[in-house]
Backbone as ProteinMPNN parsed JSONL, in Angstrom:
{"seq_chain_A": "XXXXXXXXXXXXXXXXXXXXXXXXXXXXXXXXXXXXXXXXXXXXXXXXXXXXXXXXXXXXXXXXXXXXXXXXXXXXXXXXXXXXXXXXXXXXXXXXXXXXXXXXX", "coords_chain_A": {"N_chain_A": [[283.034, 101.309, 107.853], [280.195, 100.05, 106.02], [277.018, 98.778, 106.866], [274.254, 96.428, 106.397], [270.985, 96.825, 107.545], [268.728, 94.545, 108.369], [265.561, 94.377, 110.037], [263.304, 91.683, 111.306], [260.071, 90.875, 111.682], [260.166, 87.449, 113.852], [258.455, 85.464, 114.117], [258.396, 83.133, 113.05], [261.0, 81.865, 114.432], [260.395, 80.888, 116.272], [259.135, 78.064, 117.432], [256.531, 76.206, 116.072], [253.681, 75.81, 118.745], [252.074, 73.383, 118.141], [254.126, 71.573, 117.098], [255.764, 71.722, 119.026], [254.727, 71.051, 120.989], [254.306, 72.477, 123.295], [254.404, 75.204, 125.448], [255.485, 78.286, 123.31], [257.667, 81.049, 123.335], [256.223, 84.778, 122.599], [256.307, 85.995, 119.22], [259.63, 88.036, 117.92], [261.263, 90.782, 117.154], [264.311, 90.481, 114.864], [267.001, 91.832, 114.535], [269.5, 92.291, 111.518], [272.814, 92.2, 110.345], [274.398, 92.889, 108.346], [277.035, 93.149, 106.13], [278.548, 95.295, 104.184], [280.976, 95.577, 103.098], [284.001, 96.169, 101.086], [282.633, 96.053, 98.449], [281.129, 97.681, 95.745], [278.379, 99.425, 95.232], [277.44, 100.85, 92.914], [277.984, 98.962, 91.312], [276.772, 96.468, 89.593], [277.567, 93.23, 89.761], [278.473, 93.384, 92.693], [276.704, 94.467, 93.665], [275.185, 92.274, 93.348], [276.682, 90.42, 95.033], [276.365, 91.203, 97.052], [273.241, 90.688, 97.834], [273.276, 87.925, 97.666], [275.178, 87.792, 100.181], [272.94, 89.016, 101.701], [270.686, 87.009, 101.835], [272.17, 84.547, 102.802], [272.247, 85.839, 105.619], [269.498, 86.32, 106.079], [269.018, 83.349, 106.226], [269.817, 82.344, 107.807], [269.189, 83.71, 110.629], [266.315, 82.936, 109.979], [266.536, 80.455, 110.849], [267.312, 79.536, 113.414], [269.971, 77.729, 114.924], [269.739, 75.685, 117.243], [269.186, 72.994, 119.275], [266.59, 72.186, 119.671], [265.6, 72.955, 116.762], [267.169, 71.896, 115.149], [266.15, 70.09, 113.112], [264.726, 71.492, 112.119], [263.245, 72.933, 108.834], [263.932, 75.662, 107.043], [261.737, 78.881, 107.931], [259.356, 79.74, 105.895], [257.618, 82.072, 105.812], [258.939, 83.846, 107.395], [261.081, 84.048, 106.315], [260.377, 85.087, 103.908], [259.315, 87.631, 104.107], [261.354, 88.728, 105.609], [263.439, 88.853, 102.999], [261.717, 90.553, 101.67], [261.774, 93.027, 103.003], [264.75, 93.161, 102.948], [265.404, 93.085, 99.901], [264.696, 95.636, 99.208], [266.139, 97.389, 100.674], [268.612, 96.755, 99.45], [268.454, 97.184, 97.066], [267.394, 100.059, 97.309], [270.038, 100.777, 98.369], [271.747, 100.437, 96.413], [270.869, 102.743, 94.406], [271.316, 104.753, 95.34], [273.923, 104.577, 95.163], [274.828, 104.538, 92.636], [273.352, 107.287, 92.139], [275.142, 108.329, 93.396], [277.586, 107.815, 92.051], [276.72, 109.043, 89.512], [276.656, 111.805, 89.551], [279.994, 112.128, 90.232], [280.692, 112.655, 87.788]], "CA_chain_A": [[282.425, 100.149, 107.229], [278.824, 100.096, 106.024], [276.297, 97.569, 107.003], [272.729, 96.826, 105.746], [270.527, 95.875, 108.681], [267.664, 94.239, 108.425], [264.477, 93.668, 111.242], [261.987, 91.244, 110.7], [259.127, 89.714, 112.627], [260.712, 86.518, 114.077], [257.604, 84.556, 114.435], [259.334, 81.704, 112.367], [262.253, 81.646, 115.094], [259.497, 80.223, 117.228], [258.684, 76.546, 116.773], [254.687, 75.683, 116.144], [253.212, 74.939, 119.464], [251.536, 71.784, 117.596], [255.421, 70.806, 116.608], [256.922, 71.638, 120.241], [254.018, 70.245, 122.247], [254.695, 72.878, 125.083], [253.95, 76.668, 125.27], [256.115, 78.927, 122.965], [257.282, 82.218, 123.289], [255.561, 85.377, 121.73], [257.689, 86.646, 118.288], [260.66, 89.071, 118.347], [261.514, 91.507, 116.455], [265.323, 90.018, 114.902], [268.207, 92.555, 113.717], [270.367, 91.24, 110.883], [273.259, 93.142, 110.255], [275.344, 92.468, 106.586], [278.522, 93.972, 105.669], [279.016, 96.173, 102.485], [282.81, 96.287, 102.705], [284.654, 95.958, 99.955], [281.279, 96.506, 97.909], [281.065, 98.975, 95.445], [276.824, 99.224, 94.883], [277.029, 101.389, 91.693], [278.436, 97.949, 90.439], [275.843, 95.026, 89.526], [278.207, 92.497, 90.326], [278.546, 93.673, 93.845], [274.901, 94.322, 94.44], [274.568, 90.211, 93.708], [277.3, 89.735, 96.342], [275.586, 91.724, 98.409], [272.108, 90.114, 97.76], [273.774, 86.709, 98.489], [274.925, 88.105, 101.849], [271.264, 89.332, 102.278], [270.476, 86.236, 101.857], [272.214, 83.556, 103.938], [271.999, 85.956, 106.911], [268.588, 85.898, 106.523], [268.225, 82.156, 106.585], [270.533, 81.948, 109.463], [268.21, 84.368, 111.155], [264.646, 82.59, 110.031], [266.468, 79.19, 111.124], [268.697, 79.092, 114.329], [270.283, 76.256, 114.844], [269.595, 74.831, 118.621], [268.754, 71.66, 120.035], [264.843, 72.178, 119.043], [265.303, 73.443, 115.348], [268.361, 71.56, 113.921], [265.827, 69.275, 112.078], [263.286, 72.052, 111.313], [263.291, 73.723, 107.627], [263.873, 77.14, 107.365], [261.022, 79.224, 107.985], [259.032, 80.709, 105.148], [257.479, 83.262, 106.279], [259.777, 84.549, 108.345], [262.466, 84.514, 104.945], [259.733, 85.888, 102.702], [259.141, 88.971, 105.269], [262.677, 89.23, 105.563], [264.355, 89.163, 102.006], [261.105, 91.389, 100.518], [262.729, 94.294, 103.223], [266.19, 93.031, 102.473], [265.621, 93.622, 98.807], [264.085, 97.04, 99.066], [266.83, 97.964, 101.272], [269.638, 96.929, 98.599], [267.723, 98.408, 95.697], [267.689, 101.434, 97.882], [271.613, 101.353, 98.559], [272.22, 100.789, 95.346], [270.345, 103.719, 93.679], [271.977, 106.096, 95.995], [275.509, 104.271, 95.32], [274.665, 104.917, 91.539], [273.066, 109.103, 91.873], [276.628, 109.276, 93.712], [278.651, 108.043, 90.582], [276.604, 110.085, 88.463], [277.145, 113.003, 90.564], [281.508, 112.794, 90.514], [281.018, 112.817, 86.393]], "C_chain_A": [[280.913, 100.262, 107.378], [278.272, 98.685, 106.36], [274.724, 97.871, 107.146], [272.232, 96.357, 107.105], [269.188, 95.514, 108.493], [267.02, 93.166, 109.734], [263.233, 92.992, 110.803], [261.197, 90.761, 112.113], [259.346, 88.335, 112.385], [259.501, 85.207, 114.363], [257.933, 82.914, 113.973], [260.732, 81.241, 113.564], [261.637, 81.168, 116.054], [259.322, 79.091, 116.796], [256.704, 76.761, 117.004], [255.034, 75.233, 117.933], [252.873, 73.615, 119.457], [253.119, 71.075, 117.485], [255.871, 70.747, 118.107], [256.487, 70.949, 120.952], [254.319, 70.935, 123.654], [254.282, 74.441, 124.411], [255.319, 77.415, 124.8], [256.294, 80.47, 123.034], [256.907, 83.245, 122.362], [257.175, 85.246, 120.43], [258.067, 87.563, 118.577], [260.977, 88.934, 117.309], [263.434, 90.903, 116.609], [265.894, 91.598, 114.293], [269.416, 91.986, 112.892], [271.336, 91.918, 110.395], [274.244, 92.087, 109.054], [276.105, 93.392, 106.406], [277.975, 94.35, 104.304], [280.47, 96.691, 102.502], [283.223, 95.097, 101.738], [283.437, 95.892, 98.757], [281.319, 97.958, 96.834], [279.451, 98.786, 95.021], [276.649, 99.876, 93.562], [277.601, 99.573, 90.82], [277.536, 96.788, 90.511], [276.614, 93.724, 90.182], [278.562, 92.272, 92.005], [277.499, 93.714, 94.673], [274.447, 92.955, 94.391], [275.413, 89.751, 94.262], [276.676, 89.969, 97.533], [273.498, 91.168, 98.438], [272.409, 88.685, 98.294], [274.131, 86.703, 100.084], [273.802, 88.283, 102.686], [270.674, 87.705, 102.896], [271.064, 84.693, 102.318], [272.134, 84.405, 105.174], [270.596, 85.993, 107.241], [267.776, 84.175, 106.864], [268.809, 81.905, 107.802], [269.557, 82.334, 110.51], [266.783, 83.55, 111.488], [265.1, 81.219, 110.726], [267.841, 78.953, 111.924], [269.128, 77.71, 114.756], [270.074, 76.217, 116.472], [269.477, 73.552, 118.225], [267.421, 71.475, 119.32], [264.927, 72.209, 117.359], [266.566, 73.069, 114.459], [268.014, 70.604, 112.668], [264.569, 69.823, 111.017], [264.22, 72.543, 109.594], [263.186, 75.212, 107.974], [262.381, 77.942, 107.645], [260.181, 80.311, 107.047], [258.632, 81.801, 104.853], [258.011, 84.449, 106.648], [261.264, 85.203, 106.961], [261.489, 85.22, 104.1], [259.648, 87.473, 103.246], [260.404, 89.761, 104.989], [263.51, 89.699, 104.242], [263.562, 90.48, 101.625], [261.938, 92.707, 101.364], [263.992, 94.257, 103.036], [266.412, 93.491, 101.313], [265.065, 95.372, 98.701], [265.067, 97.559, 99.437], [268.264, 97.915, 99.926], [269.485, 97.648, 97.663], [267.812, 99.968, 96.247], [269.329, 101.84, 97.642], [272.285, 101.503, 97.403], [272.082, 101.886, 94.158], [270.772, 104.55, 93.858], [273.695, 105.599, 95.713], [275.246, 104.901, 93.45], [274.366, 106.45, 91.252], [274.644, 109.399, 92.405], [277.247, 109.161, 92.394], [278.335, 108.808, 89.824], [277.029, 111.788, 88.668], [279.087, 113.258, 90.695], [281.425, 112.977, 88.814], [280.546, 114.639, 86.26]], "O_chain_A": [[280.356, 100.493, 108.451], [278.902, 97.643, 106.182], [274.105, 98.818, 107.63], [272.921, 95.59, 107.778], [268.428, 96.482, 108.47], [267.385, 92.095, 110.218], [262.333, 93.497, 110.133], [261.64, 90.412, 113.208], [259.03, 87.791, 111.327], [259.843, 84.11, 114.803], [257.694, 81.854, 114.551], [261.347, 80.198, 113.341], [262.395, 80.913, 116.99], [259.342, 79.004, 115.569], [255.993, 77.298, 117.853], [256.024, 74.653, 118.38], [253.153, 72.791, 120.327], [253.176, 69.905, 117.863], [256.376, 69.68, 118.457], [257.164, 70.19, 121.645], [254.511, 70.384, 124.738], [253.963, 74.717, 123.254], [256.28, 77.34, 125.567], [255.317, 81.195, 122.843], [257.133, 82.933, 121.193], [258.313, 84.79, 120.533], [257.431, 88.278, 119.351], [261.092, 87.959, 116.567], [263.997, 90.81, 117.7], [265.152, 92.357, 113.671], [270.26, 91.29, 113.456], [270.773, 92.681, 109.61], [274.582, 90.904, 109.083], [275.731, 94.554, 106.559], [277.159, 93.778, 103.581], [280.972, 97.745, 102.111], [282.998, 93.893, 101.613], [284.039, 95.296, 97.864], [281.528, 99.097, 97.251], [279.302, 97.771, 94.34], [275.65, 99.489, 92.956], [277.39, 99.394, 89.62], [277.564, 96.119, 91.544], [276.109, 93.26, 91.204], [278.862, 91.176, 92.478], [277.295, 93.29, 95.811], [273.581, 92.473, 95.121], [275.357, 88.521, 94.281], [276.489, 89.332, 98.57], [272.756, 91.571, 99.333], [271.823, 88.292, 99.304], [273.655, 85.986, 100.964], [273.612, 87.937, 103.853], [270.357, 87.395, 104.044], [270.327, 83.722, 102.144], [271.896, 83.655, 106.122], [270.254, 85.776, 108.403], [266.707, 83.848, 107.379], [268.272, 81.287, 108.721], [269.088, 81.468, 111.249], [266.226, 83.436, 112.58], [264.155, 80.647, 111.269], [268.919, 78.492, 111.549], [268.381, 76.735, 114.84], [270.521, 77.291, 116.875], [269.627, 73.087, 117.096], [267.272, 70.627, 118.441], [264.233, 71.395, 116.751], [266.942, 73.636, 113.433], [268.726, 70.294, 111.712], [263.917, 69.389, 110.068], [265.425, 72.479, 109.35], [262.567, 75.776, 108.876], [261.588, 77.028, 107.42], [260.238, 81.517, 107.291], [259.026, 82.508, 103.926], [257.732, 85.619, 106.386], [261.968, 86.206, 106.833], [262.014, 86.146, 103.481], [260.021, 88.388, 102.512], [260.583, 90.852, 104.448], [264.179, 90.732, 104.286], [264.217, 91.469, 101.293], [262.677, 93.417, 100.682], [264.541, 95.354, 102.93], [267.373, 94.25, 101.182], [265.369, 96.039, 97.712], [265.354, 98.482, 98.674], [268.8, 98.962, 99.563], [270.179, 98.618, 97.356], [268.273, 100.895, 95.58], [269.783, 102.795, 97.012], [273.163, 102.341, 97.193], [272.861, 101.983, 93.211], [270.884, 105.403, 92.977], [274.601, 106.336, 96.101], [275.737, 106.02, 93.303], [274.952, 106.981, 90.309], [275.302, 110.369, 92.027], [277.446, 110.138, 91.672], [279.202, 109.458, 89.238], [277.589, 112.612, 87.946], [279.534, 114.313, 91.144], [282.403, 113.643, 88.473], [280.666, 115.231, 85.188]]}, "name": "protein", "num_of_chains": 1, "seq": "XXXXXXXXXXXXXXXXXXXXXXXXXXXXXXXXXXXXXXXXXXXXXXXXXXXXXXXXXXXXXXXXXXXXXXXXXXXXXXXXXXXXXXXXXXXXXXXXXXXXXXXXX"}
């Protein structure tokens, strides 16, 4: 089973100092790991399942749920960071899922 992974700079998984009112810690580097099973990537349809997956694990990611952050908004930054390598990475998998199909003809 394949899986896409994407690392972003977590600085969004931090609350504002100004919002917490206390000293926060530095950002960390997150790992987001997404399935591609049952996926075929030469198939469009599949690459926008798999873009949808991209995409709630990265909001899960930019916006953990605790105690502190169940009333924050996701974090924009932190999702803009994240999807632009999320999408590079699918566009990638899918180009190479596509030279393969062309490649068994």
């Amino acid at each position: 089973m394949k899986k896409l992974i994407i690392a972003t700079i977590a600085a969004a998984l931090t609350v504002s100092p100004a919002l917490a009112g206390e000293i926060v810690p530095p950002a960390q580097t997150v790992t987001v790991k997404v399935s591609t099973a049952g996926l075929n990537l030469a198939d469009q349809r599949d690459v926008a399942q798999l873009e949808t997956r991209v995409q709630d694990a990265i909001i899960a990611a930019c916006n953990p749920r605790t105690s502190y952050s169940v009333y924050l908004p996701v974090d924009r930054a932190c999702a803009k960071k994240a999807m632009a390598e999320g999408q590079q990475m699918v566009a990638r998998m899918s180009s190479d899922a596509a030279k393969s199909r062309m490649a068994e003809f």
